[in-house]
N, C-alpha and C positions, 0 to 999 in steps of 0.2 A: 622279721619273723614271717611277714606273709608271703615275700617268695620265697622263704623255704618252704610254707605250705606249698606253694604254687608250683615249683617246682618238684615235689613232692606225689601230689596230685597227677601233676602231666604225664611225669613216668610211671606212677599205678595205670592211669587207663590206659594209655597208651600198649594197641592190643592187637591182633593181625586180624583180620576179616575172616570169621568162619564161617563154612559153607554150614548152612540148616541138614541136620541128617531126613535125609530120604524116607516121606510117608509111604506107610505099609498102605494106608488108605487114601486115595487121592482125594482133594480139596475140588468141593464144586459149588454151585447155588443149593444148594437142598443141603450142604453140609456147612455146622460150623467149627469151623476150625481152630482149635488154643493153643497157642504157646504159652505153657507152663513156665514160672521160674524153677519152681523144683518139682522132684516127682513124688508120688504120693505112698503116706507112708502105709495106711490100711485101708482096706473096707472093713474092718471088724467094726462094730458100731458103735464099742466102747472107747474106740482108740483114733476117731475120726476127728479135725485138727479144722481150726479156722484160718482166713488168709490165705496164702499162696495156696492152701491144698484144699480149697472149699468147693472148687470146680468140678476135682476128683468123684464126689460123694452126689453132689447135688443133682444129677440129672437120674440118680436111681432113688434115692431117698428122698422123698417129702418129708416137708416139716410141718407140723400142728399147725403155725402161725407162720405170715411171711411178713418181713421187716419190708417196707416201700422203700426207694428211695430218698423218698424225702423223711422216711424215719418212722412212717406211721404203722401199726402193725393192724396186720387184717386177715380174715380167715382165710384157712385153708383145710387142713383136714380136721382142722377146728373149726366149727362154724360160729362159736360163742365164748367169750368166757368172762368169769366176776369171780370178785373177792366176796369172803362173808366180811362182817364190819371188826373182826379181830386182822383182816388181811393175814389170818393161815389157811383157812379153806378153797383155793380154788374150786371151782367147779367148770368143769369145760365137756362141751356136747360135742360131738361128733358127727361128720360125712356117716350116711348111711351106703351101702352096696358099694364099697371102695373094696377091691382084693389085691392081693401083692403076685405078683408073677408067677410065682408057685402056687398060685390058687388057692394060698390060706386068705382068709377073710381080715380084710382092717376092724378093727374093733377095740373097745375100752379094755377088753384083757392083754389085746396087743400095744396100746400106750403103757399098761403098767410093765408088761415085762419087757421092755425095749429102757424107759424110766431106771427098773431094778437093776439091768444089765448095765447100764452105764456108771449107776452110783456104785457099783459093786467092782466096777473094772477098773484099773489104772493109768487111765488113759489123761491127758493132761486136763480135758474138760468134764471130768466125771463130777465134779463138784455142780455144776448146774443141774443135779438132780438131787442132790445131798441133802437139800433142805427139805426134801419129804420124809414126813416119819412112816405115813402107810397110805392106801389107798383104797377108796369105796365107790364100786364098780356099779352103779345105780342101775344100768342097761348096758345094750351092745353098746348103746351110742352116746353115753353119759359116765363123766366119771369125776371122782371131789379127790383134789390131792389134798391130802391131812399136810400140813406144815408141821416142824419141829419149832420154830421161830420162822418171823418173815421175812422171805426173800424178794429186795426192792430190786433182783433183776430174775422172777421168773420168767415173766412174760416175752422178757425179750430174749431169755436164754430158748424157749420154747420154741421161737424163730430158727433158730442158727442147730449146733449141735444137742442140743439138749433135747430139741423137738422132732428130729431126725427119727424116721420108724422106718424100721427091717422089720421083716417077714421074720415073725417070735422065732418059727419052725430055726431058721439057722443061727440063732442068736449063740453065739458058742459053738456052733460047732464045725468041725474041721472042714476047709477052702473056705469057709467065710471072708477071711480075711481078703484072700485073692479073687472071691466072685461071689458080690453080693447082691442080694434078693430084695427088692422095695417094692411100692407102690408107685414112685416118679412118672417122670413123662417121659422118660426110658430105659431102656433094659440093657444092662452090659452086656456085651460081647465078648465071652472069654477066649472065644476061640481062635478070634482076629485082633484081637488088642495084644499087645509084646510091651508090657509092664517095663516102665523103664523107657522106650523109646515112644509108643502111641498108644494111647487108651480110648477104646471105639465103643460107642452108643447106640444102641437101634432106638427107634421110637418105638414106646410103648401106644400100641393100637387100639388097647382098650383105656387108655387115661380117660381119668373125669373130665381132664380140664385141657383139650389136647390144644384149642387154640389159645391159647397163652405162650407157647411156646412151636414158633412157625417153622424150623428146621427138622427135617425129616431123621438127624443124628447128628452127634456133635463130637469129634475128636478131642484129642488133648495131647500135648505132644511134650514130654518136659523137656526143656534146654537152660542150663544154669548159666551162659553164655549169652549175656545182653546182646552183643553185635550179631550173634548166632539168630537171636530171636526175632531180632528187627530185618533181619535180611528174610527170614522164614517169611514174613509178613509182609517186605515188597515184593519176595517171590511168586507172591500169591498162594505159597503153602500153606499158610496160615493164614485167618481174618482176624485175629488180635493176640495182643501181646502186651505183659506188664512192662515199661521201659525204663527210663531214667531221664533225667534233664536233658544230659549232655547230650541228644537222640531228639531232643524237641523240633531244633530247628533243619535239619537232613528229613525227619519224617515229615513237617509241614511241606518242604520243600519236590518232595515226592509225593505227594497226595495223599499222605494218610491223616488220619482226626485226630487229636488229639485232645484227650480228655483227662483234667488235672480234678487231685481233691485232697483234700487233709486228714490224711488217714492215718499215720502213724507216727511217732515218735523216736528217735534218735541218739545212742550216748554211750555210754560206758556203764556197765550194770553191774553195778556193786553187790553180788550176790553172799556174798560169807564177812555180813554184817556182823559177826560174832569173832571172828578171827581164827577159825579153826584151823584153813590153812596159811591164811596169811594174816600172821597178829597184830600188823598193823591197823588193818580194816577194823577193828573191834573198834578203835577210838574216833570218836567223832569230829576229834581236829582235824584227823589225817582224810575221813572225807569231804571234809568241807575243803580241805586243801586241795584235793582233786577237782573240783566243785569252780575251784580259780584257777586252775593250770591252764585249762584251754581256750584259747580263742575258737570261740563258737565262728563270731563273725565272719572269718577269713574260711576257716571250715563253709559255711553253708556258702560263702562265695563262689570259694574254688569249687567243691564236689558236687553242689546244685544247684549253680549258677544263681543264687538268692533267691532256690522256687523253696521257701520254707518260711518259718519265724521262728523265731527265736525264742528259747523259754527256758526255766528252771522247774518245769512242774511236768510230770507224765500225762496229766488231765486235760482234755483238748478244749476249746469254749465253748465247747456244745455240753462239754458236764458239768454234773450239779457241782462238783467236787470244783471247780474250775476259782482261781480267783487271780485279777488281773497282776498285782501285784507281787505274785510269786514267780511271774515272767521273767522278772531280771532281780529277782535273789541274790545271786553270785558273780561281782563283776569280774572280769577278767585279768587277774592280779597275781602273778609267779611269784613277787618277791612276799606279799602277805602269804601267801602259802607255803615257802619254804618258811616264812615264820611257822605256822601252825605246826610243819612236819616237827621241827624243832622242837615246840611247846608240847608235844605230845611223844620227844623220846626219838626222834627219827630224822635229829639232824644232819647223818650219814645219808638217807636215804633206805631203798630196801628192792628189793626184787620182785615185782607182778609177772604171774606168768599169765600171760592169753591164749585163748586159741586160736590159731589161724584159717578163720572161714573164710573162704574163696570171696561170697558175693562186697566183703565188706575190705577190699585186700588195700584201694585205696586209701584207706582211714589210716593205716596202720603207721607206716610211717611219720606223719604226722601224731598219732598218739607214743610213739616212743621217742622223735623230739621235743615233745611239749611235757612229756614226762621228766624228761633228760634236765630240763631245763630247772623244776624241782625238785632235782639228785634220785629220780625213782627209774629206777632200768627196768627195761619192758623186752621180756623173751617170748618169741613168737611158737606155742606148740603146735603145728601139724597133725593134720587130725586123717582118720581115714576116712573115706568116701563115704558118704552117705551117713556118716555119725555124729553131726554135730547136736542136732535137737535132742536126741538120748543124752548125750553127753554133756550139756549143759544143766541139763533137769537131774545128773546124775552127780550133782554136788562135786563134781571133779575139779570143776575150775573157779577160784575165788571173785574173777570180775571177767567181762568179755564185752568187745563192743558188739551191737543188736540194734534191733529196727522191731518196733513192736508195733500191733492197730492199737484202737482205741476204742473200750465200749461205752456204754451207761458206767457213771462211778461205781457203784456196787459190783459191776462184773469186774472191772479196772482192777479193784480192793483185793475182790476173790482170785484172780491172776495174779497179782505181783505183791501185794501185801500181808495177806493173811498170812496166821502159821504155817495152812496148809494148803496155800497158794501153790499151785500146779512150778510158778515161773519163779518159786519161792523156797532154791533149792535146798538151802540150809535150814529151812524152817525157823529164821530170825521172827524173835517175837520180841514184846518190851509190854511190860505193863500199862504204861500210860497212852500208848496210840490201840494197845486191846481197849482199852475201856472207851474213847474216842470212837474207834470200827460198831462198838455194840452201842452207843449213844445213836451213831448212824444210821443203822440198820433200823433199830424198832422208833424214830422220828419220821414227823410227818410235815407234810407245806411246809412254812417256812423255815422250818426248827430243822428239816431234813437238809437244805442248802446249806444252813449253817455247820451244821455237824457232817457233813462231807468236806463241807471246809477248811474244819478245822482239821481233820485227818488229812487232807493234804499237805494243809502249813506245818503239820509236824514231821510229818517224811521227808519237806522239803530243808526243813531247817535241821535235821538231826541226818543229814544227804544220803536216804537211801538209794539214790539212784545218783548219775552224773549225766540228767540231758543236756542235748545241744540243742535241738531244734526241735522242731515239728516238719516233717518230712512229707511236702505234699507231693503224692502218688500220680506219676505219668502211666497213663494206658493209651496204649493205640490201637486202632478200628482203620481197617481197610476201608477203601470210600462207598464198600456198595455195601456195608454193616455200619449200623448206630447200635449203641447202648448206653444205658443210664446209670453213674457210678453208684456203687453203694457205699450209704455210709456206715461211719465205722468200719469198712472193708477193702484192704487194697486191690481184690479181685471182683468185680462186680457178679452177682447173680444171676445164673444160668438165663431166668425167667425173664431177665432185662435186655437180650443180643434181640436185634431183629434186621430182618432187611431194609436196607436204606432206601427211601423212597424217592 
């Protein structure tokens, strides 16, 4: 079986050397330069995306609060914040004399309606504001978010998208989407940026905060094209670039840094838990069956060279939800699993359709021999360009393989668990992990570890997901740029590039 992975594998990458497409903006010392995996879907602020496309947004948008990389969160356009002792009142104070590029004024009426515009939109992250029922505007520079119930990841939603403030003035309204308006440490450039190929930054001259961030503009250049990106990057076109394993030892070997981290998770996502279009998925034999089909092992060999580990749980061991034991849940057992397809009606076998996304083309073959091997045929659908993240949130496809970050448990829950999880396309729910999710929520110290706990031991043992590993994240840095990875983040933070010293 593992050289059919292996050779499986070889022939996925195995891939011709493409030239980096030609910057509209040349790459020098005052600029820095990104190779994008993908290109970005909006500037609309309801509709703004974390990971691969958080580059996009960050250099015009400030956020309330910023995540460190070592996890600790600290003010920004927040200068403070606290709970009242029920943990639903935030209260958070505000930068005084902050304006946004259009010359509207930062303020507590621009938190809230930046807040309303997000819960209101449907965007995959609008749920990081949901948990506000209303809000009390004390001053310019003071404001109390009323809670509905408490949310154990405002704070750090508050960091990332949630905390993200546009200029109110364009909140809805038309080019937003394609040219938008913040308070950041710089100002889009609509008129030299060509969406799709390079997206150009000027520095903002009036920031509060301009030496945190030492490059006078910062491009962005999407290339979905691993090889495409890593040559953009020894070409000098680029100063960093998301990579892959297989890319470790050629970039060490040419001088570039490389910088690794445990950012996201790996598998086959069982999304139509209910069986709507595929009635086998409803029975929980048949994903536990899945759950044994694959050799993870030979997998994280071949495709990441063993830069991962290995798990059966989506919670990385930095979450509370985290528990070591649910690491190897499911051993790797074809013949127990064609028992279970059987015990469950499905001794034939049955039909998964996938979608065929570009970046994951290697996996695939492997996942329809290792299927094959417990009578389940695996048809690959073709998708058009630029549609797969619609399309997976669009309840179309019953399972797909994915590559997810990781945040605090509670944001984890709100993405891929709840009913009305963003990543949660059929809105699978079940009584007994609802009740579990809300034990978690309003628990605190130690009782809070416990009951994240246990909602993961139950997602794991009733396999709402099929991981393989943990997938830790290769970035490279040109030798005269350093930066600091972020966590939970496969893309590090604008605020973290500096020049190499």
């Amino acid at each position: 079986m593992r050289k059919i992975i292996a050779a499986a594998i070889i022939a996925a990458v195995s891939t011709a050397a493409y030239a980096p497409a030609k910057a509209e903006v040349p790459n020098d010392a005052q600029t820095l330069a990104l190779a994008g995996r993908i290109d970005n879907n909006s500037f609309d602020r309801a509709a703004l995306m974390l990971g691969n496309q958080v580059q996009f947004w960050q250099p015009v948008f400030d956020t309330l609060i910023i995540e460190a990389p070592d996890g600790k969160f600290l003010p920004n356009l927040a200068t403070a914040w606290s709970y009242d002792d029920t943990q639903t009142v935030l209260t958070i104070k505000l930068l005084d004399g902050v304006k946004f590029t259009d010359g509207t004024a930062f303020d507590a009426a621009a938190v809230k309606a930046n807040l309303e515009y997000l819960a209101a939109g449907t965007g995959q992250n609008g749920y990081m504001a949901r948990s506000i029922e209303n809000y009390e505007i004390v001053s310019s520079t003071e404001i109390k978010l009323r809670l509905k119930v408490p949310d154990p990841a405002l704070v750090a939603n508050l960091s990332t998208v949630g905390g993200a403030i546009a200029s109110p003035a364009t909140l809805g309204k038309p080019g937003s989407d394609v040219n938008p308006v913040g308070s950041g440490p710089y100002v889009y450039d609509a008129k030299t940026s060509v969406p799709g190929s390079q997206y150009v930054y000027r520095r903002n001259e009036s920031y509060w905060n301009k030496n945190a961030f030492p490059f006078n503009q910062v491009t962005i250049a999407p290339i979905n094209d691993d090889v495409a990106r890593i040559n953009a990057v020894l070409s000098g076109q680029a100063d960093a670039t998301i990579a892959n394993t297989r890319s470790m030892a050629q970039a060490k070997s040419a001088g570039l840094k490389v910088h690794k981290a445990d950012v996201n998770w790996i598998g086959l996502i069982l999304a139509d838990r209910a069986g709507k279009i595929t009635p086998a998925l409803a029975d929980v034999r048949v994903r536990q069956a899945l759950n044994m089909a694959f050799d993870t092992k030979s997998i994280m060999k071949y495709i990441e060279l063993e830069n991962g580990k290995l798990t059966d749980q989506i919670f990385p061991d930095t979450s509370l939800a985290y528990e070591p034991a649910l690491d190897d849940h499911y051993k790797y057992d074809p013949k127990r699993a064609k028992q279970l397809l059987a015990e469950a009606g499905y001794e034939k076998g049955f039909t998964l359709v996938l979608p065929n996304i570009l970046p994951f083309a290697a996996f695939y073959p492997v996942v329809q021999q290792q299927l094959a091997d417990i009578g389940i045929t695996v048809k690959l659908e073709n998708l058009p360009p630029g549609s797969a993240l619609p399309l997976l949130r669009s309840a179309k496809f019953s399972a797909y393989v994915f590559t997810f970050g990781s945040g605090d448990a509670w944001t984890d829950i709100q993405q891929h668990i709840a009913p009305d999880a963003a990543w949660n396309a059929f809105h699978s729910s079940d009584p007994v992990l609802t009740e579990l999710i809300k034990t978690a929520q309003y628990a605190a110290g130690d009782n809070q570890k416990k009951a994240f706990q246990a909602v993961n031991r139950y997602v794991v043992e009733n396999a709402w997901f099929v991981p393989w590993y943990r997938q830790f994240s290769v970035y490279l840095t040109a030798a005269n740029v350093d930066v600091d990875m972020q966590l939970h983040s496969v893309a590090p933070s604008i605020r973290d590039y500096r020049p190499a010293k």
